[in-house]
C-alpha positions in Angstrom: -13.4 -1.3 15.5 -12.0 -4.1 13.0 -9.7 -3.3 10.0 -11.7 -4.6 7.0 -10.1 -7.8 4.7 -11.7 -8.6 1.5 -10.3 -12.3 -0.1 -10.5 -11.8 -3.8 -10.6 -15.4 -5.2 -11.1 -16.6 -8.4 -14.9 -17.3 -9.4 -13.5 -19.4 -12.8 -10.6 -20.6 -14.8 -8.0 -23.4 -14.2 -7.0 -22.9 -10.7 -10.4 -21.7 -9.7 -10.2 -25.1 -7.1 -6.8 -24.0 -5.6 -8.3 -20.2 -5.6 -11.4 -21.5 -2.8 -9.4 -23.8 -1.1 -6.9 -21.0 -0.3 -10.0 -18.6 0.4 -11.6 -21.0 2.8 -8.5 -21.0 4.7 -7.5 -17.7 5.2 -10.9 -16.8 5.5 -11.0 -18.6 9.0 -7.6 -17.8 10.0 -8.8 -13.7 9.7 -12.5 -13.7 10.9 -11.9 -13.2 14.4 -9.3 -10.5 14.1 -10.7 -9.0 11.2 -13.8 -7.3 9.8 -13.5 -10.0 6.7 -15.4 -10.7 3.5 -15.4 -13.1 0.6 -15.1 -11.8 -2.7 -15.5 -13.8 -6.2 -13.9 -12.6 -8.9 -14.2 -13.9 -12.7 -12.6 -13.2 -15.5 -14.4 -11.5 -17.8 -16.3 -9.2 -14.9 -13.6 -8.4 -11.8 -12.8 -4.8 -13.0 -17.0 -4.4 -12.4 -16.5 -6.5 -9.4 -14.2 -5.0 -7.7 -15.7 -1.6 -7.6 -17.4 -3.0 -4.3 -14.3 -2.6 -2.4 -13.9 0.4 0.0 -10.6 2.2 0.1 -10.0 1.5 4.0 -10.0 -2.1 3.2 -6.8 -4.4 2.8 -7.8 -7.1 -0.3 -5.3 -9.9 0.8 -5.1 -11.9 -2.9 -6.0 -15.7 -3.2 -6.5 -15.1 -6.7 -3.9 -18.2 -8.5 -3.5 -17.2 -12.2 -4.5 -15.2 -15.0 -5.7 -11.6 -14.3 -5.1 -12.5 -10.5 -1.7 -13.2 -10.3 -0.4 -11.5 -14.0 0.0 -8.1 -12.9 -3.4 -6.6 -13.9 -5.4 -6.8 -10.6 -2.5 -5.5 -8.6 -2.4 -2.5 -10.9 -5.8 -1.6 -11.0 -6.0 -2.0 -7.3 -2.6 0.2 -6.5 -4.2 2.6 -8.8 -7.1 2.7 -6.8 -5.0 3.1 -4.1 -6.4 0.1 -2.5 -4.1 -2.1 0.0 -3.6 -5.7 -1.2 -0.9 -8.5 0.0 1.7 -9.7 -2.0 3.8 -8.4 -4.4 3.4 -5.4 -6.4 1.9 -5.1 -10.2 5.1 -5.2 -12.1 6.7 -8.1 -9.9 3.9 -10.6 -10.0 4.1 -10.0 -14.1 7.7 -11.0 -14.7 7.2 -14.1 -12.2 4.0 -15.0 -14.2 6.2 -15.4 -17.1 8.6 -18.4 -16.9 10.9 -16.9 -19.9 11.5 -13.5 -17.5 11.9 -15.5 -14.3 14.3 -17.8 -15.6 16.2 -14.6 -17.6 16.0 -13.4 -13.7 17.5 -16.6 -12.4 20.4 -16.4 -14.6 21.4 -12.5 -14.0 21.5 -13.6 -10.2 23.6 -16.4 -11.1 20.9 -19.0 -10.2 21.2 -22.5 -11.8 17.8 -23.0 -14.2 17.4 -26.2 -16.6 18.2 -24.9 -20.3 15.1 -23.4 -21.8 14.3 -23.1 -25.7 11.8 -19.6 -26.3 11.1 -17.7 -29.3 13.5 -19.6 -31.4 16.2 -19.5 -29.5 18.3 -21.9 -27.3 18.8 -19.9 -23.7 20.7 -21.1 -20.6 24.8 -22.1 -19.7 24.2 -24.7 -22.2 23.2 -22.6 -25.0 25.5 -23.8 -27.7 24.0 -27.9 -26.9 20.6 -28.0 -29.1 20.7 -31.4 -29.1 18.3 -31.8 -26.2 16.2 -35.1 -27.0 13.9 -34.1 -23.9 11.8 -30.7 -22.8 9.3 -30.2 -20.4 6.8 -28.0 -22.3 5.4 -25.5 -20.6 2.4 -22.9 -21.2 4.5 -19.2 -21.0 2.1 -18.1 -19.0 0.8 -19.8 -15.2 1.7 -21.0 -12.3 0.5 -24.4 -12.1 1.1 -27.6 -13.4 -2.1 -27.2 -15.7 -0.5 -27.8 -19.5 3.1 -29.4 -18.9 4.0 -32.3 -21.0 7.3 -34.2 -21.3 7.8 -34.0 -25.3 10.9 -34.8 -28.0 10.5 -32.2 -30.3 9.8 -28.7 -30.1 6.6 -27.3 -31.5 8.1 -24.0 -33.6 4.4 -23.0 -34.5 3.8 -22.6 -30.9 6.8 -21.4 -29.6 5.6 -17.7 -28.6 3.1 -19.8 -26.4 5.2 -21.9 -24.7 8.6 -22.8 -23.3 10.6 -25.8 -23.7 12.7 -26.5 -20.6 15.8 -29.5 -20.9 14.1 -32.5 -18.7 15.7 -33.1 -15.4 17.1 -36.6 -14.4 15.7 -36.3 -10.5 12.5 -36.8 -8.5 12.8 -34.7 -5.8 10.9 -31.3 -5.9 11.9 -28.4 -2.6 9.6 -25.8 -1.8 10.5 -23.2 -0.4 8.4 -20.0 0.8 9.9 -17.1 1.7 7.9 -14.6 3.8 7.9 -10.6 4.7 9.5 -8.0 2.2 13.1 -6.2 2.3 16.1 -7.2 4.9 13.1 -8.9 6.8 12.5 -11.2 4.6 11.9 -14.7 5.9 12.8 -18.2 4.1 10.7 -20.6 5.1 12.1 -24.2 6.1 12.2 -26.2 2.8 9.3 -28.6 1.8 10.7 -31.4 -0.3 9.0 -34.1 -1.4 8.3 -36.7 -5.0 8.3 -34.8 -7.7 4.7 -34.6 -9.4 5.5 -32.7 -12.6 2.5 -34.2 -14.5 0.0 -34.1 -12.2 -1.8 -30.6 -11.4 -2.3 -29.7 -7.8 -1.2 -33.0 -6.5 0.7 -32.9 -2.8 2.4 -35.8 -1.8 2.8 -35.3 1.8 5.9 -37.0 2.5 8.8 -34.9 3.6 11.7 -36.2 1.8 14.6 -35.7 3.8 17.3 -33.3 2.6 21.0 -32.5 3.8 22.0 -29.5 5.0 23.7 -28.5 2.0 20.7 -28.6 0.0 18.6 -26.7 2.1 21.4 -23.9 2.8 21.3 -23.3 -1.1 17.2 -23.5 -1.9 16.9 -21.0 1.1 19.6 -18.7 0.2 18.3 -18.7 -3.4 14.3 -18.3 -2.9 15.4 -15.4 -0.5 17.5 -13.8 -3.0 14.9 -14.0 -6.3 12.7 -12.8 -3.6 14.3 -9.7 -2.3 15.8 -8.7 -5.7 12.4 -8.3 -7.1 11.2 -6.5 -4.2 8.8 -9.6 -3.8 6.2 -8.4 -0.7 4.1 -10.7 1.4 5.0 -14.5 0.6 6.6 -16.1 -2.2 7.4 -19.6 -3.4 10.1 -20.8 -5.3 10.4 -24.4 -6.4 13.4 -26.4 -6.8 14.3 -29.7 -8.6 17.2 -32.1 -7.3 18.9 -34.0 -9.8 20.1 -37.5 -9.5 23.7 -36.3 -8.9 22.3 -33.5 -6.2 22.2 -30.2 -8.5 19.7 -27.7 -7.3 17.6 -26.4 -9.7 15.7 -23.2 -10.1 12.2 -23.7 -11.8 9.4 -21.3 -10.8 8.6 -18.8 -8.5 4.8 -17.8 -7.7 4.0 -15.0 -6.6 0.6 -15.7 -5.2 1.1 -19.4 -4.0 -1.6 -21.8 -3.2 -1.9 -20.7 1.3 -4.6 -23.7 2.1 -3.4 -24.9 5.6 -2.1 -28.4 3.5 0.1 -26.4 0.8 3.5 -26.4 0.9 4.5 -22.9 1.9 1.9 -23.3 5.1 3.2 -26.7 5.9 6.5 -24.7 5.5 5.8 -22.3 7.7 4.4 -24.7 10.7 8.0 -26.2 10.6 9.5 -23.3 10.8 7.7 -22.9 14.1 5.1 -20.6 12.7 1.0 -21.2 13.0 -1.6 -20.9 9.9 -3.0 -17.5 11.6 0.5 -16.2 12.4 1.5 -16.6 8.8 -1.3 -15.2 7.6 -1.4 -12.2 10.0 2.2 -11.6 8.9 1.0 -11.5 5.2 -1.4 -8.8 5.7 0.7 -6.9 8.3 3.2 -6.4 4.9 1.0 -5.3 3.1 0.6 -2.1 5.2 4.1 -1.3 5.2 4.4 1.6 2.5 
């Protein structure tokens, strides 16, 4: 008899698009192996909604964002006692939060652009507040949904948002990093244009990067990933300035898995399929 998968995705909100496209994928890479389902979550009704699951199922989480990816669906489920991929409820809330990931990035001695928060300058060049440009940046999210490039900070809104220095590069590496614990897998690095503005845009390109580069985004998203006790897959994105500094900016913990994102283009080049990284995914997420 088949294990059971239910996909949550998102039935609304911003990333609702990245949310189905994910789905659509994973639901085809399960269907044959598993006993799987499609479930539609929206915001104001998935505590209702998710009362339809059965306790022998695994929920494996395309939910991008919000109550999907904030914590509170991971809680209610582990509550519930209910199986579900990726990380657990109190990880996925401090890596929904750019101010405690980059807090996190600095206490592992991880280079992040300078980042003004709550009225205060944070970042190895703390005492500098004459920064002319930030990348604003909703407090909240894991897309590129909100960011601006500004020259003055917004004090009004500062509990909303962070203000992170600009970065002089183009370059943006992904890198996904796969399994939980000493197991934990780094994907090979996906670099390519950077496309800060421009929500959900891919440029499939594949800048090439030296050895040096990759060495450091791999040892990095491993190490953010196994000191939060990150489970499943994670994705940690880089920015390579002009004069080749790596820099830390976000880590999702529910990344977008269509079979043209970047951790599943990832994975293919590390010599991994779509189904075999998904498989892998929900395989974790039995592991107590």
């Amino acid at each position: 008899m088949k294990k059971k998968c239910c996909i949550l995705m998102n039935a609304d909100g911003l990333e609702q698009r990245a949310s189905e496209f994910s789905a659509k994928d994973i639901f085809g890479a399960v269907q044959d192996v598993y006993d799987a389902s499609l479930l539609k979550l929206s915001k104001n009704k998935w505590i209702k909604q998710i009362e339809v699951i059965r306790d022998n199922a695994v929920c494996f989480l395309a939910t991008h964002g919000d109550f999907g990816e904030n914590g509170s669906l991971q809680k209610l489920l582990e509550v519930k006692k209910i199986i579900h991929t990726h990380s657990p409820a109190i990880v996925c809330g401090i890596l929904l939060n750019k101010h405690l990931s980059k807090l996190i990035y600095e206490s592992l001695g991880i280079k992040t652009p300078p980042w003004y928060f709550g009225g205060n300058v944070y970042g190895r060049k703390s005492s500098n507040k004459q920064i002319t440009i930030w990348v604003k940046k909703p407090l909240f999210g894991g897309s590129k949904i909100g960011i601006s490039k500004v020259n003055k900070i917004d004090e009004k809104a500062s509990d909303l948002y962070l203000y992170e220095e600009y970065v002089d590069g183009y370059i943006q590496i992904s890198v996904g990093v796969l399994g939980s614990g000493k197991n934990s897998l780094p994907l090979t690095p996906y670099a390519r244009k950077r496309c800060l503005f421009n929500a959900g845009k891919l440029y499939i390109n594949d800048i090439k990067i030296n050895k040096a580069v990759v060495k450091i985004c791999k040892n990095w998203a491993k190490q953010i990933h196994i000191s939060l006790g990150c489970r499943g897959i994670t994705k940690t994105d880089f920015l390579l300035s002009k004069d080749n500094t790596v820099w830390a900016i976000e880590t999702d913990a529910i990344p977008g898995l269509s079979k043209d994102n970047a951790v599943s283009i990832g994975a293919k080049k590390s010599g991994l399929s779509f189904k075999e990284l998904i498989n892998i995914i929900i395989e974790d997420a039995y592991v107590e």
